[in-house]
Phi, psi and omega in degrees: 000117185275137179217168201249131173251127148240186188256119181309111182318135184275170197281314186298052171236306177318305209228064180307320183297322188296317184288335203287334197270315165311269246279038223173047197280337198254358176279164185230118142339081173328273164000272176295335201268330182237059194207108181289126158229129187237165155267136199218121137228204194195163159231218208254314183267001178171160216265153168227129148258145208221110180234131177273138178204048182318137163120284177329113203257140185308336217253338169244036159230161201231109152237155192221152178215134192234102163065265186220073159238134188234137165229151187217107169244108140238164190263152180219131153278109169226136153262101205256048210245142187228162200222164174257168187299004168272348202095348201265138165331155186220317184199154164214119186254135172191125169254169191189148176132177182257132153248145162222182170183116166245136179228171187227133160285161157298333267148131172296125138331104182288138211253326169308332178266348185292105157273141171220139168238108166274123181235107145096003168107044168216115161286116195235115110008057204245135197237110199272161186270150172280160179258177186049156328357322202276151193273150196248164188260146175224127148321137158256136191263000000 
């Protein structure tokens, strides 16, 4: 009699990420560390975005906006470093590099009305809509 054994998922099968980060605690997240991330929401007159960029000084980020195309460039230093009551180093993180992320809206950008304000390593966004923009029905002749 033949019978199928199988093998019970072990807990790290669940939450891989999670045990990767115990036995790791000082590693940094490709991902996460070189990734701008935002929230985009809209209303009837204009787009509000909220980007994240820790780290990022107003003076090295870029934004450019080409019809309803949006781009967010900073160049970034963050430095982390911690030590034991011996003096020795214990971990040191440091990123250097360009992040960037573009993206496209439904509707064009008066690009003359647009605010970006940075606060606490969050960029906010107010990107007002072109007027005439929206799409229209054309008669068929």
């Amino acid at each position: 009699m033949n019978s199928l054994v199988t093998r019970p998922h072990g807990i790290d099968d669940f939450f891989p990420e999670l045990f990767r980060r115990l036995a790791h605690p000082f590693e940094l997240s490709p991902v996460a560390s070189t990734q701008i991330r935002l929230d985009v929401t809209e209303n009837d007159k204009e787009y509000a975005v909220r980007a994240e960029i820790p780290g990022a000084k107003k003076e090295d980020i870029r934004v450019s906006v080409d019809r309803n195309v949006v781009s967010i460039s900073a160049e970034m230093k963050n430095e982390k470093e911690e030590k034991s009551k011996a003096g020795r180093v214990l971990t040191r993180e440091t990123l250097y590099g360009a992040v960037s992320r573009t993206f496209s809206l439904g509707s064009e950008i008066d690009a003359k009305g647009v605010v970006a304000k940075l606060e606490d390593g969050v960029l906010q966004l107010t990107l007002p809509k072109r007027e005439g923009t929206g799409a229209r029905q054309i008669p068929v002749q």
